[in-house]
C-alpha positions in Angstrom: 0.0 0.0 0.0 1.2 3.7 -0.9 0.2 6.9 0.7 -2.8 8.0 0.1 -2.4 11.5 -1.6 -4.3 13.7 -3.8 -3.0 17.4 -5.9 -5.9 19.4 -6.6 -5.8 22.5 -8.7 -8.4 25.2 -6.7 -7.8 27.9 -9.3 -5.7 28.5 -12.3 -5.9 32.1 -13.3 -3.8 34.6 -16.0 -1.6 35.3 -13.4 -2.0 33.2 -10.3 -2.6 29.7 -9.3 -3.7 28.1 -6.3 -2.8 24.7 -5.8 -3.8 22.4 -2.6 -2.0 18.5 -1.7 -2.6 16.4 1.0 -1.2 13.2 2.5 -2.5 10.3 4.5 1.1 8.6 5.3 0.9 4.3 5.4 4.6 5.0 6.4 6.5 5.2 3.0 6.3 8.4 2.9 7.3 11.2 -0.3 10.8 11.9 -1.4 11.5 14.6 -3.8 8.0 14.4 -5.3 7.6 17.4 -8.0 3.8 18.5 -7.5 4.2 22.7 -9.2 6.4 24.5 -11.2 5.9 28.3 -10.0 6.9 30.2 -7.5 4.9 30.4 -4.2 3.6 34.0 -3.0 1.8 32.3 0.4 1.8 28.7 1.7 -0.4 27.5 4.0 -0.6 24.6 5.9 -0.9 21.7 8.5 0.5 19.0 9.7 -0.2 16.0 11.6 3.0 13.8 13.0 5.5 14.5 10.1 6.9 17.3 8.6 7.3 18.7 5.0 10.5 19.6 2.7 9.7 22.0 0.1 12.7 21.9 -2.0 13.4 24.0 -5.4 14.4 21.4 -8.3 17.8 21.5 -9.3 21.1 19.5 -9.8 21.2 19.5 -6.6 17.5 19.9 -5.1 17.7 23.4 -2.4 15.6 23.9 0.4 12.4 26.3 0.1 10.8 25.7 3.5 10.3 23.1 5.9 7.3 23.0 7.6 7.4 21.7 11.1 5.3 18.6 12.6 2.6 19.3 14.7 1.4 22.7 13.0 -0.5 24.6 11.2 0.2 28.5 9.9 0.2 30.9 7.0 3.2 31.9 5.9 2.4 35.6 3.4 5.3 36.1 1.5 4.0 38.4 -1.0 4.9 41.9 0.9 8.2 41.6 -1.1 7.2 39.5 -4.3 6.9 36.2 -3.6 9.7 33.4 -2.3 12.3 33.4 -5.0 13.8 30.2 -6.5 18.0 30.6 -5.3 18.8 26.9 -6.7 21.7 26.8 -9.1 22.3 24.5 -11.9 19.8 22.6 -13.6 17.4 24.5 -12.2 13.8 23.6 -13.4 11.3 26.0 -11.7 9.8 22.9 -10.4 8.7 22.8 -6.4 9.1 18.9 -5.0 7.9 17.9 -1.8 9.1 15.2 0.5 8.1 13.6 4.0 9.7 14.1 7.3 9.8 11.7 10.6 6.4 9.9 8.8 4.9 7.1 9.9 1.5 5.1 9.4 -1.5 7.4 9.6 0.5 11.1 9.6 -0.9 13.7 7.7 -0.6 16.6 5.7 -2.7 19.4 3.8 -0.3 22.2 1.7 -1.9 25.1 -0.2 0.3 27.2 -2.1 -1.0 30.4 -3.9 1.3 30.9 -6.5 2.1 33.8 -8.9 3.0 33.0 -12.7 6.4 34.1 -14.3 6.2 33.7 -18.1 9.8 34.9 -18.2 
């Protein structure tokens, strides 16, 4: 059995996009697994007995945020223009997402609301 997780596109706009992913952990877990490929303006989220990697996609992946176990917030990052992508080669644009400390029955809900560069 795999984890039981769903991407679900809330709104897809000109010029923004809200996206929304949740988990329901059997234990495996996610490792690197690309789910956008914009820049996020705000994430929110919650989690339940794991935490969450966002990493950029690159040669070698970066780290975005990591959302802590055990919480849920709203992090508004578009006071000054949206989190930017500082990954280096082979960068893709691409946002991946990968499970922390998970175990059978962990959860996880991510929204990101997400501006699009056609640059």
């Amino acid at each position: 059995m795999a984890d039981a997780v769903t991407s679900q596109t809330i709104m897809d706009g000109a010029r923004h996009v809200v996206m929304s992913f949740t988990n329901v952990s059997d234990g495996t877990g996610e490792s690197a697994v690309t789910k956008v490929d914009v820049s996020a303006e705000s994430v929110t989220f919650s989690t339940f007995g794991m935490s969450v990697k966002l990493l950029w996609d690159a040669t070698t992946d970066v780290l975005c945020l990591h959302l802590p176990a055990d919480y849920a917030d709203t992090l508004d990052y578009s006071n000054f223009g949206s989190l930017k992508n500082n990954s280096g080669s082979g960068k893709t644009g691409d946002i991946q997402l990968t499970t922390v400390g998970h175990s059978s029955g962990d959860a996880y809900t991510v929204t990101l609301k997400m501006i699009k560069n056609y640059a």
